[in-house]
PDB file with SEQRES, HELIX, SHEET and CRYST1 records, atoms N, CA, C and O in Angstrom:
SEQRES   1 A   71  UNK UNK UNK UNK UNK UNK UNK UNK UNK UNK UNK UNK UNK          
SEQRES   2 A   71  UNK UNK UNK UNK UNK UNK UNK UNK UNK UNK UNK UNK UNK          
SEQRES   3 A   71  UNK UNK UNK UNK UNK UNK UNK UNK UNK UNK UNK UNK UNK          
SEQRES   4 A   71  UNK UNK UNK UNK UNK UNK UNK UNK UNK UNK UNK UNK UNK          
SEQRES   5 A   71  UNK UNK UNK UNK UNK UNK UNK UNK UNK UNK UNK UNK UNK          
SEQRES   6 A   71  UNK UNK UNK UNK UNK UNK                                      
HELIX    1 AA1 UNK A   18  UNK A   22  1                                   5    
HELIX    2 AA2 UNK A   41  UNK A   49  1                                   9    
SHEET    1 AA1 3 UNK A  29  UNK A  31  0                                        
SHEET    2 AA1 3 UNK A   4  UNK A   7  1                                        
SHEET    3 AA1 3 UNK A  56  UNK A  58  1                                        
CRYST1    1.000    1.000    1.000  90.00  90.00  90.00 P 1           1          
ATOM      1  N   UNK A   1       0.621 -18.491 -53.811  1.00  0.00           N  
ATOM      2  CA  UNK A   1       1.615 -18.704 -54.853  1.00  0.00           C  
ATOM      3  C   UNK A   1       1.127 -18.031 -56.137  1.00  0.00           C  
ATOM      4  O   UNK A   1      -0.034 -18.138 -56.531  1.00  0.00           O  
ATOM      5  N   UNK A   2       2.345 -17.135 -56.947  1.00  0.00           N  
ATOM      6  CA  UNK A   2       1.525 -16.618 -58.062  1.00  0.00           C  
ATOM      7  C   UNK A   2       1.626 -17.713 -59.242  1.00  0.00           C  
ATOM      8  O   UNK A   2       2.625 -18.423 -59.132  1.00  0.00           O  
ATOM      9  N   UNK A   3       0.981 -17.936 -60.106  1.00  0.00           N  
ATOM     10  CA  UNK A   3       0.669 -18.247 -61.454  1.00  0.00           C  
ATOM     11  C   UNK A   3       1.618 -17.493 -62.428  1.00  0.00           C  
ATOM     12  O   UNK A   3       1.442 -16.278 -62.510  1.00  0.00           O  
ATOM     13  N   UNK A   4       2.829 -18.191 -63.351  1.00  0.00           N  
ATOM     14  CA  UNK A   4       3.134 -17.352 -64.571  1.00  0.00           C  
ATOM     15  C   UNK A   4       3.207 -17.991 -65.889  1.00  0.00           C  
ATOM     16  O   UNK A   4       3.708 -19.113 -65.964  1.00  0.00           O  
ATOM     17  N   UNK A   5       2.787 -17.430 -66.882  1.00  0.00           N  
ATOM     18  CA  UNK A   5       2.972 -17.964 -67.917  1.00  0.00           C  
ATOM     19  C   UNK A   5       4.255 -17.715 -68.567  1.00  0.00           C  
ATOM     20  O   UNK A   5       4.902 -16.766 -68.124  1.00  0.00           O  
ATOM     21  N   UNK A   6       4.712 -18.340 -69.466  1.00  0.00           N  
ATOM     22  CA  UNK A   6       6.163 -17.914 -70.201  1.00  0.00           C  
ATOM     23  C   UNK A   6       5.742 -18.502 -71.203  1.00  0.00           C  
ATOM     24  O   UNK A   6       5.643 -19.727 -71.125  1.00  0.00           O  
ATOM     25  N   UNK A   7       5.375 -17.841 -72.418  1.00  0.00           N  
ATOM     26  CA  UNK A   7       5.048 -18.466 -74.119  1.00  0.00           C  
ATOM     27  C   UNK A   7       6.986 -18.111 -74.344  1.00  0.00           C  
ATOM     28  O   UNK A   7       7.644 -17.155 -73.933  1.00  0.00           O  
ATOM     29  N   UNK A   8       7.380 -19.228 -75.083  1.00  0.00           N  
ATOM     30  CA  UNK A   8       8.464 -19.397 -75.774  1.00  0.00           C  
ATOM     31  C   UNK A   8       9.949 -19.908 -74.307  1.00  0.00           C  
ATOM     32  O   UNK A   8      11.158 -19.787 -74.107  1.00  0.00           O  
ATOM     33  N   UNK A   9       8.828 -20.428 -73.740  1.00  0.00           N  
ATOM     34  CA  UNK A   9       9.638 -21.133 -72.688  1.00  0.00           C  
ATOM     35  C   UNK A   9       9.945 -22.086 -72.279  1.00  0.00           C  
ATOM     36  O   UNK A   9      10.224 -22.371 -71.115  1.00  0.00           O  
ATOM     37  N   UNK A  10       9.934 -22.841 -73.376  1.00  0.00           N  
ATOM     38  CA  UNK A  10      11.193 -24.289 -72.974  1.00  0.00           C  
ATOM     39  C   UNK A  10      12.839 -24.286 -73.970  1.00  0.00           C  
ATOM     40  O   UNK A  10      13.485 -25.251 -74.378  1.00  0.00           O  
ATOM     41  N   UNK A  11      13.072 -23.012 -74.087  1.00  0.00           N  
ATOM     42  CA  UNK A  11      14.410 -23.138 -74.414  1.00  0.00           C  
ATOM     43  C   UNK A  11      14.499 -21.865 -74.561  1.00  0.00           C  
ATOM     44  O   UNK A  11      13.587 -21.093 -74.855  1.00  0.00           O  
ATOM     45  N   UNK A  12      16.141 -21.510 -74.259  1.00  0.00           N  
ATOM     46  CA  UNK A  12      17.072 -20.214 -74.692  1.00  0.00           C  
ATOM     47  C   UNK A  12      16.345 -19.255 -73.453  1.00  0.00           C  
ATOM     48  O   UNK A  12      15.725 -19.750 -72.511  1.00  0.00           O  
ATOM     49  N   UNK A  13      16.537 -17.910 -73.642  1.00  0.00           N  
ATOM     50  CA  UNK A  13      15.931 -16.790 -72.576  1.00  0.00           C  
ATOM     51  C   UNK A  13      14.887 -17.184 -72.547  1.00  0.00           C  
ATOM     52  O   UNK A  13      14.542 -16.181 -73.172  1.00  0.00           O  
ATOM     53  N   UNK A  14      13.757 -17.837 -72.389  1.00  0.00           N  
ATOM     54  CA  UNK A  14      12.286 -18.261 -71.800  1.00  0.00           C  
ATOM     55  C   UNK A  14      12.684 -19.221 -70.931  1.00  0.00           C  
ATOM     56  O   UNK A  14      12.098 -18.903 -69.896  1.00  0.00           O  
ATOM     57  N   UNK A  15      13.638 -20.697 -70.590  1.00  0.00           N  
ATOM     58  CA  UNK A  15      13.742 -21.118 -70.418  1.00  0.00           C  
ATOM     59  C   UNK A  15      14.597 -20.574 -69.193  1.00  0.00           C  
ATOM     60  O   UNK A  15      14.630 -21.162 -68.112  1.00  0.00           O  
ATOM     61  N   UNK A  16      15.321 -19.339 -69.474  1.00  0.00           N  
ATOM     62  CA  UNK A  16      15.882 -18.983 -68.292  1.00  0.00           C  
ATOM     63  C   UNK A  16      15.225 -18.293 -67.421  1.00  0.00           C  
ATOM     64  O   UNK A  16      15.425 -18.449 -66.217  1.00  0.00           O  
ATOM     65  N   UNK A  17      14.167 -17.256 -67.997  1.00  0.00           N  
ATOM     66  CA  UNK A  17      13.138 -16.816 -67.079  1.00  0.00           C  
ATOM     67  C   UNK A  17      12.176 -17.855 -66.692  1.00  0.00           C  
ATOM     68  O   UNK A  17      11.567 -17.541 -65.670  1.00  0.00           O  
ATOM     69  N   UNK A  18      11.852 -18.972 -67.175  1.00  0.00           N  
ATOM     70  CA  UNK A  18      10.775 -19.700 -66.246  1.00  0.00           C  
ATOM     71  C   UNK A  18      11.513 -20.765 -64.947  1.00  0.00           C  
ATOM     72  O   UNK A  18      10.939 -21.477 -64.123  1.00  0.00           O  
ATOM     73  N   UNK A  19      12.890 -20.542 -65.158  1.00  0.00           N  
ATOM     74  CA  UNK A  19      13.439 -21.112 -63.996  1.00  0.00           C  
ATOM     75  C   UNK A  19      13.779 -20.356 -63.219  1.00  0.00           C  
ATOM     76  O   UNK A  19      14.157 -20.947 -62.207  1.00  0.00           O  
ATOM     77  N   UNK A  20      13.878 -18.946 -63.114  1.00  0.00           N  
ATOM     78  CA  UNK A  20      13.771 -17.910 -62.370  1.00  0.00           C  
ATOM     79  C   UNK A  20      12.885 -17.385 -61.727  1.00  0.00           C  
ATOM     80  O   UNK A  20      13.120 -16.632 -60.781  1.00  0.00           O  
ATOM     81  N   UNK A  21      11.395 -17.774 -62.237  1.00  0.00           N  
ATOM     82  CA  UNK A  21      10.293 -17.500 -61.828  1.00  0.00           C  
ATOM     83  C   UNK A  21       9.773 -18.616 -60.801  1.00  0.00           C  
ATOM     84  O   UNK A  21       9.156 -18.425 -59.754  1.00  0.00           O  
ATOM     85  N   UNK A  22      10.232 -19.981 -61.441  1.00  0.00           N  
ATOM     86  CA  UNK A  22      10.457 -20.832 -60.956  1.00  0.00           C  
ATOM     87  C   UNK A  22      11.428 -21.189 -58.940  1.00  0.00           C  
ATOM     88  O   UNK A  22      11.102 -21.634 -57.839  1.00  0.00           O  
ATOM     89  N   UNK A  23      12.648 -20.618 -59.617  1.00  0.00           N  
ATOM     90  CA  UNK A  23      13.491 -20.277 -58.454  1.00  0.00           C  
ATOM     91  C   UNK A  23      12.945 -19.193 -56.959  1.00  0.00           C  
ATOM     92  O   UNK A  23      13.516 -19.002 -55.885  1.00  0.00           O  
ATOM     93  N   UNK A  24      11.573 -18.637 -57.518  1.00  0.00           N  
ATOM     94  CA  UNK A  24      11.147 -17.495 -56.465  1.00  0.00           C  
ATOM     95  C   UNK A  24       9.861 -17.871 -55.872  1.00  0.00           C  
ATOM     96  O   UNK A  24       9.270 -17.209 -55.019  1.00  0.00           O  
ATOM     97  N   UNK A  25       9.336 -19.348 -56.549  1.00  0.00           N  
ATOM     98  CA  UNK A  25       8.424 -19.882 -55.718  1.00  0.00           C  
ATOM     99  C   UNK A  25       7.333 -19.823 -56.752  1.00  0.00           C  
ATOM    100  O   UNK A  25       6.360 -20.403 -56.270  1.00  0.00           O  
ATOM    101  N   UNK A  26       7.117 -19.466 -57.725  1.00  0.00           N  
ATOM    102  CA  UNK A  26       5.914 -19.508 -58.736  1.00  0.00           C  
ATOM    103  C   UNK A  26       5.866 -20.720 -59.093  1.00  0.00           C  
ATOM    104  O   UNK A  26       6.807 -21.477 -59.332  1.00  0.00           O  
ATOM    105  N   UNK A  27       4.284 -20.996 -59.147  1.00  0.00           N  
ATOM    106  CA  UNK A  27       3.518 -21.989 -60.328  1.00  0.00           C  
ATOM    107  C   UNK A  27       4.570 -21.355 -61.481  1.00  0.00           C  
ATOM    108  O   UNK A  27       5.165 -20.285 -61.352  1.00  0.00           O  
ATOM    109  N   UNK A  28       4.668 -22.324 -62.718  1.00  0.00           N  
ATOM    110  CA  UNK A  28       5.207 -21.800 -63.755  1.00  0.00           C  
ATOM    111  C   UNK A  28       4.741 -22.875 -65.252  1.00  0.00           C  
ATOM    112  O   UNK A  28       4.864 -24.099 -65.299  1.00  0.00           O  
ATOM    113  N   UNK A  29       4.310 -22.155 -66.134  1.00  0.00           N  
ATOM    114  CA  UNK A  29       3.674 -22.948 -66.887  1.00  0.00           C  
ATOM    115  C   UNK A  29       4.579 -22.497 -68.376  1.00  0.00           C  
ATOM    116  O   UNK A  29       4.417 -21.319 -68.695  1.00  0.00           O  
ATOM    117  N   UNK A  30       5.432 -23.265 -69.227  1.00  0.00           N  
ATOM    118  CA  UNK A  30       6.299 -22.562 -69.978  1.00  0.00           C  
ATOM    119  C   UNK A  30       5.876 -23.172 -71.107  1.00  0.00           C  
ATOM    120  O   UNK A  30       5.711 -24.375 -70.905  1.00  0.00           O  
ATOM    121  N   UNK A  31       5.614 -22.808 -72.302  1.00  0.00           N  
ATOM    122  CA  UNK A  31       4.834 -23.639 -73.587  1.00  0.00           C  
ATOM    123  C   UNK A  31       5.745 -23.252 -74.416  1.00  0.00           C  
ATOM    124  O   UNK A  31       6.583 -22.374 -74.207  1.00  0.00           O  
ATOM    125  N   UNK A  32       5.572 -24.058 -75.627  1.00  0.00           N  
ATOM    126  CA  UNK A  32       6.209 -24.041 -76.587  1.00  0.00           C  
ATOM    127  C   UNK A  32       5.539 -23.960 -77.550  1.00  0.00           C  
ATOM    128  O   UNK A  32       4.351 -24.204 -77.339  1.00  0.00           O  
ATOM    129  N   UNK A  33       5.919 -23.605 -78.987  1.00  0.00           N  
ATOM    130  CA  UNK A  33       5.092 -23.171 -80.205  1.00  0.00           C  
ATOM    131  C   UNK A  33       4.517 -24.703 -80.614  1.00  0.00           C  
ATOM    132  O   UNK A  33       3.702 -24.743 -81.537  1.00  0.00           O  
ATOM    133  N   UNK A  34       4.745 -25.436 -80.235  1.00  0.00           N  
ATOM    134  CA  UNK A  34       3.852 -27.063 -80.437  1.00  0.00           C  
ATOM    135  C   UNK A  34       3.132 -27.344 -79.543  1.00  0.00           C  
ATOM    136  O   UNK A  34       2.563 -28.424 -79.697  1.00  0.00           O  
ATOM    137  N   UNK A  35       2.825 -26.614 -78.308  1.00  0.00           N  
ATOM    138  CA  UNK A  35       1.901 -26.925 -77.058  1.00  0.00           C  
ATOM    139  C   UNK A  35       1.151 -25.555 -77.700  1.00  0.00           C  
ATOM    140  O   UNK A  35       0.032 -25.908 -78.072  1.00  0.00           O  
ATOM    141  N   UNK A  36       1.374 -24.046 -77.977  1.00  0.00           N  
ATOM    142  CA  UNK A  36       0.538 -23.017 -78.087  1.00  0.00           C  
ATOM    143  C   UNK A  36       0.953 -22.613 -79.276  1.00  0.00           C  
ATOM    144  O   UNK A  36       2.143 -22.304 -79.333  1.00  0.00           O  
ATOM    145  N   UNK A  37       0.290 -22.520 -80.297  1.00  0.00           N  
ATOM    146  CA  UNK A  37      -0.080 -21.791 -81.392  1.00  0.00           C  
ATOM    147  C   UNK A  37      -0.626 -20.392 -81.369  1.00  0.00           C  
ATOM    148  O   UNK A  37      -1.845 -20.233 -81.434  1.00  0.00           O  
ATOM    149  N   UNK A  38       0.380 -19.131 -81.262  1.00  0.00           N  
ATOM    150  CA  UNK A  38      -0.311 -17.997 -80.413  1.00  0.00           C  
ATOM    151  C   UNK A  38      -0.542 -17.274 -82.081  1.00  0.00           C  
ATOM    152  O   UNK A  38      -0.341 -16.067 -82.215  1.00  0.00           O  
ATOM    153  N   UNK A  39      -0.954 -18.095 -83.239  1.00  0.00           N  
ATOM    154  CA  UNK A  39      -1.064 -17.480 -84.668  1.00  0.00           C  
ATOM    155  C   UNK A  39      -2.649 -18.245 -85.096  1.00  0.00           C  
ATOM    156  O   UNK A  39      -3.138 -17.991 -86.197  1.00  0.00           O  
ATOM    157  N   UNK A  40      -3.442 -19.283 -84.015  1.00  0.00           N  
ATOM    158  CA  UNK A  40      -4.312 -19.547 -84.124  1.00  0.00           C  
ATOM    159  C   UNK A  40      -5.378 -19.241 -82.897  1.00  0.00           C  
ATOM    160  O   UNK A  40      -5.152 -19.768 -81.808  1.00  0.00           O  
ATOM    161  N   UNK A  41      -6.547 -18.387 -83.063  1.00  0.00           N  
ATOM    162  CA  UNK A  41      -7.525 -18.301 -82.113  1.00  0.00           C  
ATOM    163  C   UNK A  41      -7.763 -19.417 -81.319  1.00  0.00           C  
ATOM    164  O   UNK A  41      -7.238 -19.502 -80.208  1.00  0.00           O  
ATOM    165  N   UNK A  42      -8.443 -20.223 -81.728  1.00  0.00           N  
ATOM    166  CA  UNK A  42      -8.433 -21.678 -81.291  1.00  0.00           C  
ATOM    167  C   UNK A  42      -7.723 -22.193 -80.508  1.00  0.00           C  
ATOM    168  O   UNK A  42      -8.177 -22.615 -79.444  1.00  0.00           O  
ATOM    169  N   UNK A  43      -6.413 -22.292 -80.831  1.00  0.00           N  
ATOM    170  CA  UNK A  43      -5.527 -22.757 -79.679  1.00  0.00           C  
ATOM    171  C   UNK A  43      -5.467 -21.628 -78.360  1.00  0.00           C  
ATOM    172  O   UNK A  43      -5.590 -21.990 -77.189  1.00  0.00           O  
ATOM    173  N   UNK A  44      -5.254 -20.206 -78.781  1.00  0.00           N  
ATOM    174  CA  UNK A  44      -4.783 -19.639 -77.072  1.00  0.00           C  
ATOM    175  C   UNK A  44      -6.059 -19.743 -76.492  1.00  0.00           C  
ATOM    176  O   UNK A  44      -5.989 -20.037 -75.299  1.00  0.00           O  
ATOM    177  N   UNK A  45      -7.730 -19.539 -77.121  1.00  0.00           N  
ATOM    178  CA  UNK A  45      -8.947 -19.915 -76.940  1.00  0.00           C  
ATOM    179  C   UNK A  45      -8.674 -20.879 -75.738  1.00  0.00           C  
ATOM    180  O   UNK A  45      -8.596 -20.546 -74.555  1.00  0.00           O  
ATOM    181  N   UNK A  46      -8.526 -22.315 -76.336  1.00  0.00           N  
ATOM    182  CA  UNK A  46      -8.074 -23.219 -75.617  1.00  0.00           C  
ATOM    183  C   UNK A  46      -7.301 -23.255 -74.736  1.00  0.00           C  
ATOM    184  O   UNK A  46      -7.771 -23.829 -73.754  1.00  0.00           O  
ATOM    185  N   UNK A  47      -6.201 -22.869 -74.597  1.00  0.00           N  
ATOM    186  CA  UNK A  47      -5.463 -22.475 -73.997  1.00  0.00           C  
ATOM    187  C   UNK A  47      -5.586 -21.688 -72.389  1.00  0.00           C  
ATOM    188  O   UNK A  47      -5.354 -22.123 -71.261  1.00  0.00           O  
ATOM    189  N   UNK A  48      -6.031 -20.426 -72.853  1.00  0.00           N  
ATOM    190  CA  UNK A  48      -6.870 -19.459 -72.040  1.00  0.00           C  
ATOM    191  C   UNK A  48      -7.960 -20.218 -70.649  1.00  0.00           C  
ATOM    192  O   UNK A  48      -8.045 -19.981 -69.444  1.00  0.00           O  
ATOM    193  N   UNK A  49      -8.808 -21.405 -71.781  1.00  0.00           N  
ATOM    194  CA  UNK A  49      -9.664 -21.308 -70.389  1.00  0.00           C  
ATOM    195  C   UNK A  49      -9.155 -22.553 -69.702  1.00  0.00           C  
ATOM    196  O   UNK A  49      -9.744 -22.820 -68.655  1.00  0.00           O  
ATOM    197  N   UNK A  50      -8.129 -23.420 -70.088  1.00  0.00           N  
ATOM    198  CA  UNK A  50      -7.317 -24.312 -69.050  1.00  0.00           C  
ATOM    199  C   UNK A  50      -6.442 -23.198 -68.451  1.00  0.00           C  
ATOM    200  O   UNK A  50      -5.277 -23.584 -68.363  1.00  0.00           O  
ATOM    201  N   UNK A  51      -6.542 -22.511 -68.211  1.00  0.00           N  
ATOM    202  CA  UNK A  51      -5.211 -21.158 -67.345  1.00  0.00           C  
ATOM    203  C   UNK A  51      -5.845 -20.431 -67.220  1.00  0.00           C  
ATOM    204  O   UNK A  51      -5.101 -19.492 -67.504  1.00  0.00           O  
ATOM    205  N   UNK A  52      -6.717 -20.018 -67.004  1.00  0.00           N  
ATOM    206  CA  UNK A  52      -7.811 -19.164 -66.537  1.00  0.00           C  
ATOM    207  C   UNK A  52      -7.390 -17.802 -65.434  1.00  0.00           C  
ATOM    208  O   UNK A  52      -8.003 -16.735 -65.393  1.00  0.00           O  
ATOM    209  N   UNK A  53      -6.168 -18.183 -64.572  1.00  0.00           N  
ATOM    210  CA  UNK A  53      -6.106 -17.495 -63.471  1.00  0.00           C  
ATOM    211  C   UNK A  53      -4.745 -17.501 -63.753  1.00  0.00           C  
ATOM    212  O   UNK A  53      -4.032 -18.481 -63.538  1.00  0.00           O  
ATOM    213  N   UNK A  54      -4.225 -16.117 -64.374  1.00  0.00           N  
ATOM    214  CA  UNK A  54      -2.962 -16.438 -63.996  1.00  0.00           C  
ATOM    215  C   UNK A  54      -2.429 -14.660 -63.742  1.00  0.00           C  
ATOM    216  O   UNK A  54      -2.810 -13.557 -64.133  1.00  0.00           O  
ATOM    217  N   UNK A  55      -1.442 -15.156 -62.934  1.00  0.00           N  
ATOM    218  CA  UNK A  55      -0.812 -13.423 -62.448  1.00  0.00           C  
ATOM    219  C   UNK A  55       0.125 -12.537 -63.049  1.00  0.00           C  
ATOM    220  O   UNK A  55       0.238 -11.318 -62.917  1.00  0.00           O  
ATOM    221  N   UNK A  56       1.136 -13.787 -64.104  1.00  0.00           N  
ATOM    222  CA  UNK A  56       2.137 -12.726 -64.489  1.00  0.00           C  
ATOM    223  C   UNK A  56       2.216 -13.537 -65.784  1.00  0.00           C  
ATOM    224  O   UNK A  56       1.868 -14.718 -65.758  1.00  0.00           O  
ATOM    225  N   UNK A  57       2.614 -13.023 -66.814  1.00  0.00           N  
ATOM    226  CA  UNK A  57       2.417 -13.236 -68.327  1.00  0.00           C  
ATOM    227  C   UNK A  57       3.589 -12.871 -69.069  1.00  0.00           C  
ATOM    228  O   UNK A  57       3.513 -11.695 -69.427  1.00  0.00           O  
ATOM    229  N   UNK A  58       4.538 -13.384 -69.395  1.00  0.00           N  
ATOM    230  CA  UNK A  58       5.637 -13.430 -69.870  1.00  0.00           C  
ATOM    231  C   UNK A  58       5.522 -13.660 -71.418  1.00  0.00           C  
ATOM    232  O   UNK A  58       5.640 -14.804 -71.857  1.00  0.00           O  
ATOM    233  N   UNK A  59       5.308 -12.662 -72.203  1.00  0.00           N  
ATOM    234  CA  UNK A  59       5.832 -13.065 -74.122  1.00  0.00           C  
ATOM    235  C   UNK A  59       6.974 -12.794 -74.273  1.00  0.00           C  
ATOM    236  O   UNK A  59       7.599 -11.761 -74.032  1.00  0.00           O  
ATOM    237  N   UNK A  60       7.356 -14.032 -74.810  1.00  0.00           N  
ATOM    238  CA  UNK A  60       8.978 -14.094 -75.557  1.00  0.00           C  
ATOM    239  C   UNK A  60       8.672 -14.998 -76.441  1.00  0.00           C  
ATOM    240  O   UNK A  60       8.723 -16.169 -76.065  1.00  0.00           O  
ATOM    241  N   UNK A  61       8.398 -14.796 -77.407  1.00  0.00           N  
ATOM    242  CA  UNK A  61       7.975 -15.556 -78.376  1.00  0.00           C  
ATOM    243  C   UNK A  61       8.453 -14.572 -80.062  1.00  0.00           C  
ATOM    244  O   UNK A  61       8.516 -13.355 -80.240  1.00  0.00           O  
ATOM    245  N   UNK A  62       8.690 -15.633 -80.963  1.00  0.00           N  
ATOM    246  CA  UNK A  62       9.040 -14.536 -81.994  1.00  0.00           C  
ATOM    247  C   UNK A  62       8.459 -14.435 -82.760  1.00  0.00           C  
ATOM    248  O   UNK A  62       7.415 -15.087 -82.753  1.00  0.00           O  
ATOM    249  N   UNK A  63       8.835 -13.332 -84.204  1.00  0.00           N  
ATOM    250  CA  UNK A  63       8.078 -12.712 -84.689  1.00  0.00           C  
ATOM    251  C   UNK A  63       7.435 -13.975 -86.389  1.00  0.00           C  
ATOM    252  O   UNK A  63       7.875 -15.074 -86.727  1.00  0.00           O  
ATOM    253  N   UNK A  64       6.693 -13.410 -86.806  1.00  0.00           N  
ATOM    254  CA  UNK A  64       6.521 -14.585 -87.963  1.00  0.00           C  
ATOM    255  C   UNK A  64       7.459 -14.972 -88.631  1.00  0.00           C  
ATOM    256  O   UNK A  64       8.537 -14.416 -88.839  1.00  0.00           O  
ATOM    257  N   UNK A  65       6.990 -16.157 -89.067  1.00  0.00           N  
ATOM    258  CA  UNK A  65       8.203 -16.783 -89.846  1.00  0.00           C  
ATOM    259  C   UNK A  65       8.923 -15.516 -91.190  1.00  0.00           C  
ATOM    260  O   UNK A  65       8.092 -14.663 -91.500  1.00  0.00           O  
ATOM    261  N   UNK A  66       9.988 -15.418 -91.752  1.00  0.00           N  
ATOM    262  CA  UNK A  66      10.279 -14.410 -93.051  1.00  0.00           C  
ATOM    263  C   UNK A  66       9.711 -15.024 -94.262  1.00  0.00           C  
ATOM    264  O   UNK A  66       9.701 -16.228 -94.518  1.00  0.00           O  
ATOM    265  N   UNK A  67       9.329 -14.248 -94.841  1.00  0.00           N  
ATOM    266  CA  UNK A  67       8.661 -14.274 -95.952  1.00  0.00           C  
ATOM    267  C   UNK A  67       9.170 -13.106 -96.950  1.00  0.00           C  
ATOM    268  O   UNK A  67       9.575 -11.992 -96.619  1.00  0.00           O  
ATOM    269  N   UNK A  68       9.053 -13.614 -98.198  1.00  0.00           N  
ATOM    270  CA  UNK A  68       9.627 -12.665 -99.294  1.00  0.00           C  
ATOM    271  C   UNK A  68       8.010 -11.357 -99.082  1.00  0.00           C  
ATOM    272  O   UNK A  68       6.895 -11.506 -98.580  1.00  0.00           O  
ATOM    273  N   UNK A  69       8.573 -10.403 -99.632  1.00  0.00           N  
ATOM    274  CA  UNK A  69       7.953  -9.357 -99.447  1.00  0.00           C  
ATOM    275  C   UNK A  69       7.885  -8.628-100.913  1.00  0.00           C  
ATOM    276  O   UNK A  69       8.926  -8.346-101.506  1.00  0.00           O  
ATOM    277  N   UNK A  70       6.381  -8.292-101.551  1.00  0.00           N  
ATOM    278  CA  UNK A  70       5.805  -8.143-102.433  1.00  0.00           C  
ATOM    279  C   UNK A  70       4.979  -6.997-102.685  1.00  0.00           C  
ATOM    280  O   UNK A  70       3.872  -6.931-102.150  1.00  0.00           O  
ATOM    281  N   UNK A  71       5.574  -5.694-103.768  1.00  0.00           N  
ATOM    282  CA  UNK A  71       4.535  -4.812-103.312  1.00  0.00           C  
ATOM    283  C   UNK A  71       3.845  -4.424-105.039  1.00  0.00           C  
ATOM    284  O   UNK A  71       2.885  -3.663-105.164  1.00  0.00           O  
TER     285      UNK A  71                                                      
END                                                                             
């Protein structure tokens, strides 16, 4: 059985690919920005070595929050 990750996958298009991945027989492990913090070392750190083995890697995750822009 393969292993997939899906960061930004418990809702909207992540949520539809991890039930698709899901639907084809995969392990499927789908996190959310309150389970993985992919803006802190520490957490995917963490993260990383509880998932250690995995086969297919799905980012859908978005971009930083907007911020006024200053030059």
């Amino acid at each position: 059985m393969k292993t997939a990750v899906v960061l930004g996958g418990s809702r909207g298009i992540g949520k539809a690919i991890a039930d698709s991945l899901k639907s084809i027989g995969c392990d499927v492990i789908a996190t959310s920005k309150n389970e993985l913090d992919t803006s802190s070392l520490e957490s995917v750190s963490s993260f990383a070595e509880k998932h250690n083995e995995v086969d297919i890697l799905i980012l859908n995750t978005g971009g930083p929050e907007p911020k006024e822009f200053f030059l």
